[in-house]
N, C-alpha and C positions, 0 to 999 in steps of 0.2 A: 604475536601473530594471531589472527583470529580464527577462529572456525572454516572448513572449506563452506559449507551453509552459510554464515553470515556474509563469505565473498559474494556467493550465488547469488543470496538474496540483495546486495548491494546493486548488483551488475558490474561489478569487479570480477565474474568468468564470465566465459560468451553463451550462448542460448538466450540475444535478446529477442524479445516477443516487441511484437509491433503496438500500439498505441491502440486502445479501445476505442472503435468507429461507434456502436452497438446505437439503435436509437434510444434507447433508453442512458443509454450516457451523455449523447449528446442533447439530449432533453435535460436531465439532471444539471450538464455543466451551463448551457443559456440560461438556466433558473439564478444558477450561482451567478454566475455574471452580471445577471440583471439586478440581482438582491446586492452586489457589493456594488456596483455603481452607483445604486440609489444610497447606501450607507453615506459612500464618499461624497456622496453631492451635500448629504447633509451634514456632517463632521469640517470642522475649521483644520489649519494648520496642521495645530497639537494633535488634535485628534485623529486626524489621518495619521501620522508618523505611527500616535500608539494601536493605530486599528493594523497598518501593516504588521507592525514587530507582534502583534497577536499570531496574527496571519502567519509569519515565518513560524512564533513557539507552535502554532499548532502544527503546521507542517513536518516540521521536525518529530513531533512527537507521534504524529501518524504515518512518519517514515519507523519510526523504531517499533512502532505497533507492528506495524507490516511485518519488518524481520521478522520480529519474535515468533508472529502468524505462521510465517511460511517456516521457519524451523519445526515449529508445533505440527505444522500439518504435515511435511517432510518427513521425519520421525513418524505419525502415527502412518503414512505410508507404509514407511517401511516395516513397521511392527503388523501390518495387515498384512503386507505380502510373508514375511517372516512365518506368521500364523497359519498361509494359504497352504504354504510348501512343507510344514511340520506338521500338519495334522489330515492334509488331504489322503482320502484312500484311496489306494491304489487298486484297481481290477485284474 
């Protein structure tokens, strides 16, 4: 069984968050788009197949990034609030 954090961060528990509208996202993903269709236009067959299975290893691996990210910073949460409440004075 895994971690309740790694469900979290899966979105295997609920608290999903909506989809980044932001202009600067939407600026960054038409860049991408426009840079992988000029790729594809120029690559054959073969090398479309191996330009996608890139495409998925990298995804994958910036899916596991992410986890890791969001436990790391989950924990340093909580070690901050931890800190707030054990050393704050009291009047």
């Amino acid at each position: 069984m895994s971690s309740i954090l790694k469900q979290f961060a899966n979105g295997d528990l609920m608290m999903e968050r909506p989809s980044n509208t932001s202009p600067e996202y939407k600026q960054a993903l038409a860049v991408m788009v426009a840079i992988k269709a000029k790729l594809l236009a120029m690559l054959n067959d073969e090398g479309k197949v191996i330009f996608e299975e890139f495409l998925e290893a990298k995804a994958e691996l910036e899916h596991i990034n992410g986890i890791d990210d969001f436990i790391d910073g989950y924990s340093l949460g909580l070690m901050m609030t931890v800190e707030a409440f054990t050393t704050s004075k009291r009047h």
